[in-house]
C-alpha positions as CSV (number, residue, x, y, z in Angstrom):
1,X,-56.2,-24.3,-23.3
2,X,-59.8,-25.9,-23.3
3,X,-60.4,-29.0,-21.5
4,X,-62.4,-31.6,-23.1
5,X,-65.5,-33.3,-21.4
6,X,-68.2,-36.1,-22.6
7,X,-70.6,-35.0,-20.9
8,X,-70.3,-31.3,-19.8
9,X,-72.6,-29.8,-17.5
10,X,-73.2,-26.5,-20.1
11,X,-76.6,-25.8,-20.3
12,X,-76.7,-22.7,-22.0
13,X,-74.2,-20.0,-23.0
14,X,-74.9,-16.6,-24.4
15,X,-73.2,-13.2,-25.4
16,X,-75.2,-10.2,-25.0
17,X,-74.5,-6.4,-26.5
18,X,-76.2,-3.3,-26.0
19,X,-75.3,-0.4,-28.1
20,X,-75.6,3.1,-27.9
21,X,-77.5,3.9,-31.5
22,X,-76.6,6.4,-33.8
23,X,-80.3,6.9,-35.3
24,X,-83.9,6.1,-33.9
25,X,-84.7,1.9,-34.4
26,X,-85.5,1.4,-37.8
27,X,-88.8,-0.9,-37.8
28,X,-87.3,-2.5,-41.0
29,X,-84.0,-3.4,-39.5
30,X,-85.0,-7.1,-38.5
31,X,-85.8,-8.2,-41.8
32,X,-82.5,-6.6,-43.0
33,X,-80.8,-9.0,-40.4
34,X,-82.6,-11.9,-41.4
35,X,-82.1,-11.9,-44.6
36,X,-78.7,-12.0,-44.1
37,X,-79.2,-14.8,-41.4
38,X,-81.8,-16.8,-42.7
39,X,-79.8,-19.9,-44.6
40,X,-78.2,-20.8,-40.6
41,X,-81.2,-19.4,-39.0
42,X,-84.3,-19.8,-41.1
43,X,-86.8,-20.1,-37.6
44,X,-88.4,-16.7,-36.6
45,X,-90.2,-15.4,-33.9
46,X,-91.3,-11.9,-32.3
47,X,-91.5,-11.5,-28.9
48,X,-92.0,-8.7,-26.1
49,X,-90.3,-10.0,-22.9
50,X,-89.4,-7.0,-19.9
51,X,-87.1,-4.8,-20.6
52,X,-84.0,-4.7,-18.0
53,X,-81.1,-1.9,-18.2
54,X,-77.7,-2.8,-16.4
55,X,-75.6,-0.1,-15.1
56,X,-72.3,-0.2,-13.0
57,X,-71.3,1.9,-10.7
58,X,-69.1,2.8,-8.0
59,X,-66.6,-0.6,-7.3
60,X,-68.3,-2.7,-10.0
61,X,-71.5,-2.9,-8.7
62,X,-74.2,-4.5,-11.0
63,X,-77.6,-2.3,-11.1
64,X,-80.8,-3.5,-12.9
65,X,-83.1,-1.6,-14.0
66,X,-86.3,-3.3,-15.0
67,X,-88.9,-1.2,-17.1
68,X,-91.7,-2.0,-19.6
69,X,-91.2,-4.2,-22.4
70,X,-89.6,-3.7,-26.0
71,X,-90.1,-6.2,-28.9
72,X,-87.4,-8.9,-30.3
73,X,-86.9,-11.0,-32.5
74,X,-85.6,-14.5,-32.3
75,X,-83.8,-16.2,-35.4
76,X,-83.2,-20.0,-34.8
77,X,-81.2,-22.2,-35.8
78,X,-83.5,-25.8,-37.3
79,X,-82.5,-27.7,-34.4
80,X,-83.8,-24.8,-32.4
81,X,-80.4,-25.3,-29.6
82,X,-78.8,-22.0,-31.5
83,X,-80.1,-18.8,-31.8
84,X,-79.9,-15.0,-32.3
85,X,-82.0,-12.3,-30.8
86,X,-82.2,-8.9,-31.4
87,X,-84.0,-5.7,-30.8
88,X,-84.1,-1.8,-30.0
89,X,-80.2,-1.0,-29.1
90,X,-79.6,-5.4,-28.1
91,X,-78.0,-8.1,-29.8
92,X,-77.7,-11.9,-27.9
93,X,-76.6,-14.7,-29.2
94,X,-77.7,-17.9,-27.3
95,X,-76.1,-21.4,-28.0
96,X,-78.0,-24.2,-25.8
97,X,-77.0,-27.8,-25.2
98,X,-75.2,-29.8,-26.6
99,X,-72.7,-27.2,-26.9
100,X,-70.3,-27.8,-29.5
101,X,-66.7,-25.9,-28.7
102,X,-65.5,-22.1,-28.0
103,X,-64.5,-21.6,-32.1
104,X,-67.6,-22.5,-33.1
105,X,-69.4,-20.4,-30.9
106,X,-67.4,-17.6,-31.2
107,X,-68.0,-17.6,-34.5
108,X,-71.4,-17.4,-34.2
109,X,-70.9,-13.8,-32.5
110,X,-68.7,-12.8,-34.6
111,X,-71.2,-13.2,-37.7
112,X,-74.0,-11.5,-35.6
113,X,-72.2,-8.7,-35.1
114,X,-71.0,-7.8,-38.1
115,X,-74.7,-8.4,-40.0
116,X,-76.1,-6.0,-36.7
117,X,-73.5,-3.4,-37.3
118,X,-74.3,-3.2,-41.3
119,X,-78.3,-2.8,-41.0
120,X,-77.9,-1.0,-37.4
121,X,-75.1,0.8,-37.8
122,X,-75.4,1.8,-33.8
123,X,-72.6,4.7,-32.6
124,X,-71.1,2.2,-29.7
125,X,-71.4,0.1,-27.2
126,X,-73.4,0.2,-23.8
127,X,-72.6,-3.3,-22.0
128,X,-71.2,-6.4,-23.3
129,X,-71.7,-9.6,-21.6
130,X,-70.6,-13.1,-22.2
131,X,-72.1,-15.9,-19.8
132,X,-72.0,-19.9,-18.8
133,X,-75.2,-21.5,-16.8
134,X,-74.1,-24.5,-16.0
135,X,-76.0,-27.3,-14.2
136,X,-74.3,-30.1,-12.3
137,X,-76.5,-33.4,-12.1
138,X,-75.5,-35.5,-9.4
139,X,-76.9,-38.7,-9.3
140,X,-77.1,-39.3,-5.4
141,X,-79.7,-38.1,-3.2
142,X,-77.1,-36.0,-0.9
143,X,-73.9,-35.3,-1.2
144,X,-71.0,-32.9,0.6
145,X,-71.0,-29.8,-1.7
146,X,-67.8,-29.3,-1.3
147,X,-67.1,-32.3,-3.1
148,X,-68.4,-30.9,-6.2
149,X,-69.0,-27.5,-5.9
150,X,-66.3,-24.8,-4.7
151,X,-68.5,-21.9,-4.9
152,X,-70.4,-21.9,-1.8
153,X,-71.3,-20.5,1.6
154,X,-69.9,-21.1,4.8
155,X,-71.7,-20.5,7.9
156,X,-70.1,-20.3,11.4
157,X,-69.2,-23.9,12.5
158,X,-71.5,-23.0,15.4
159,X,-74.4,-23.7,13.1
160,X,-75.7,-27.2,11.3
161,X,-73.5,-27.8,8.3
162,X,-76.5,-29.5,6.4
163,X,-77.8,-26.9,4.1
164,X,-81.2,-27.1,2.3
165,X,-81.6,-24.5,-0.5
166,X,-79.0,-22.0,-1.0
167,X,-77.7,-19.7,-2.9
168,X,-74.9,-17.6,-3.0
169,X,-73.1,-14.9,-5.8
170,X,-70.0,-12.8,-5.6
171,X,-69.1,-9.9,-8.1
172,X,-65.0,-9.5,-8.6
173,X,-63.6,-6.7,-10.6
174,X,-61.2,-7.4,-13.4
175,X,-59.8,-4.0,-13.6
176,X,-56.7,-4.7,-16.6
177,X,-59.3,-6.5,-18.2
178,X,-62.2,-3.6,-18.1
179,X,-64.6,-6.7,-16.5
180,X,-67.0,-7.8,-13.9
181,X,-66.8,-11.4,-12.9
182,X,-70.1,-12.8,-11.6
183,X,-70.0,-16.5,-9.9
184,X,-73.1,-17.1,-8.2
185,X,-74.2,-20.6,-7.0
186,X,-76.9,-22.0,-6.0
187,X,-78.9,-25.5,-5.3
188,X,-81.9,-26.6,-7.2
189,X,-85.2,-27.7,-5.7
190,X,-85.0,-31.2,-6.8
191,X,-89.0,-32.2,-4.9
192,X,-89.4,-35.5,-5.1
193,X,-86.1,-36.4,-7.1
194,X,-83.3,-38.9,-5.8
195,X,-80.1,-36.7,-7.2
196,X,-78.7,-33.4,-6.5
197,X,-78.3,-30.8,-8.5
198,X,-76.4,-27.2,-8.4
199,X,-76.2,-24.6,-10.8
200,X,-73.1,-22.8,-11.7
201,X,-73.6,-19.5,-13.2
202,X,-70.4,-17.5,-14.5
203,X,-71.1,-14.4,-16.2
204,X,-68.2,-11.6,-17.7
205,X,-69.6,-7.9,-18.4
206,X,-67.8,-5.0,-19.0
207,X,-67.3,-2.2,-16.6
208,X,-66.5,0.8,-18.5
209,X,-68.1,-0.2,-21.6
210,X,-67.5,3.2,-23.7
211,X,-63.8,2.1,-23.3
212,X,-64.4,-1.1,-25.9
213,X,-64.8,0.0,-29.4
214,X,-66.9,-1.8,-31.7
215,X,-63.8,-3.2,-33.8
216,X,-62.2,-4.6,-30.7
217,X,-65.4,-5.9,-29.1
218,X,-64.5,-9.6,-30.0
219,X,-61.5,-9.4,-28.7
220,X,-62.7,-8.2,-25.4
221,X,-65.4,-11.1,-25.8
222,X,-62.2,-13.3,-26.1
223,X,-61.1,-12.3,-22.7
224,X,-64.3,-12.4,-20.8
225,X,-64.1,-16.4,-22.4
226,X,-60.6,-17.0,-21.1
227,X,-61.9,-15.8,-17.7
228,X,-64.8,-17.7,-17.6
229,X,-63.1,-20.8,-18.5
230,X,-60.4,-19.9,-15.6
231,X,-63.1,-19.1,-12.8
232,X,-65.0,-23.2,-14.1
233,X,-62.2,-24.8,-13.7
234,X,-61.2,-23.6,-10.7
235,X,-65.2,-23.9,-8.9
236,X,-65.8,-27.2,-9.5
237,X,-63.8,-30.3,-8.2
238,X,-61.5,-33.2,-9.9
239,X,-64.9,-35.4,-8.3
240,X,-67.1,-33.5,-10.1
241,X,-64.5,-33.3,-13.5
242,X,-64.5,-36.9,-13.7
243,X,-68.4,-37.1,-13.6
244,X,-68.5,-34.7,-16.0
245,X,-66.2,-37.3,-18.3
246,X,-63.0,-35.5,-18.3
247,X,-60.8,-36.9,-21.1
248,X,-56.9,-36.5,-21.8
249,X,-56.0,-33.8,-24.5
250,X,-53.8,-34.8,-27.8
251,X,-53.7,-33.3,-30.7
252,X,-53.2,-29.4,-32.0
253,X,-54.1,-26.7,-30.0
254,X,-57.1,-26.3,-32.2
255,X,-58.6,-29.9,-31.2
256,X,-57.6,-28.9,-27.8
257,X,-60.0,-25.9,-27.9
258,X,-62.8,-28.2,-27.9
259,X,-65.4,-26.6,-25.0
260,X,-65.6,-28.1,-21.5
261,X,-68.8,-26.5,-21.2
């Protein structure tokens, strides 16, 4: 069940699919998804950012592969904090803040998905991967991580215990759940500024992807969610949860599934 914060520290949060196509990409196949898009997300925009290729192999490790570049196209939303982006083979559906709850944004995907697979019509699916950047904003000018922030290093106790930039990320397997779970922490150069700030960065993608067919792929989605939510609550402190506003939960389980961020 979702906890409920006034101020979560959500920044951005984004789905991503890569399929496998059944056909050479159709130049036309953008302004088939647009028209079907267009009344939520009348903004467009073409652009040609590098093109990176995930693999994983052996235990779960992540590979990149980072080529040339292939052209998008970004449909937004008015308010320009909601958008969908597709291109050769790639659907990602971005939702910046202020993030409104889990339902709505799943929903979001869910609409995507369907309009890709009706003008695409791609074969299967390559990667999914559903992610949570969050930024915490402390307003002192140095704090204990730990007071906030689980997720980070340790050095022998041999060694200064004042860290200045960091950074740190760990990739756990989620074999029943055919996922990768990548928490990777860091600080953020702050020059000049009298706060701290860290970023949390939680991101769920699949491991054997050929094993997720296209009419289950929101359910899977649905997991990766449930495990992102799991791995947040359990990184960050009840310090940082109350800075974050954390509020008491009534209601139905739907009002309860308002997003923490």
């Amino acid at each position: 069940m979702s906890k409920v914060y006034t101020n979560p520290p959500l920044i951005e949060a984004l789905c991503e699919f890569y399929f496998e196509p059944s056909q050479p990409w159709d130049l036309t196949i953008p302004g088939l998804f647009y028209r079907e898009v267009r009344s939520e997300f009348p903004k467009r925009h073409q652009f040609s950012p590098f093109q990176v290729d995930f693999e994983v192999e052996g235990q779960g490790q992540v590979i990149q592969n980072i080529g040339g570049s292939a052209d998008r196209m970004q449909f937004m939303r008015e308010d320009e904090r909601a958008l969908i982006q597709i291109g050769p083979n790639l659907l990602v559906v971005n939702h910046l803040k202020p993030y409104s709850d889990w339902e709505t944004f799943e929903g979001m995907i869910a609409r995507a998905l369907k309009v890709y697979r009706q003008v695409a019509d791609p074969q299967a699916i390559n990667r999914v991967g559903l992610r949570y950047i969050n930024r915490l904003d402390i307003p002192e000018p140095q704090v204990e991580i730990e007071d906030y922030l689980l997720a980070v290093p340790t050095v022998p106790s041999a060694v200064p215990q004042i860290f200045g930039n960091w950074s740190q990320r760990v990739e756990i397997p989620f074999v029943e759940d055919n996922g990768l779970l990548v928490i990777q922490s860091s600080s953020v150069n702050q020059e000049g500024q009298m706060h701290v700030a860290f970023l949390l960065d939680l991101d769920f993608i699949t491991i054997q992807a050929r094993l997720v067919q296209l009419d289950s792929a929101l359910e899977w989605v649905e997991r990766a969610h449930d495990e992102i939510e799991k791995a947040f609550e359990a990184c960050v402190t009840p310090k940082a949860k109350r800075l974050f506003g954390e509020e008491e939960q009534h209601g139905s389980e739907q009002d309860d599934r308002a997003q923490r961020g």
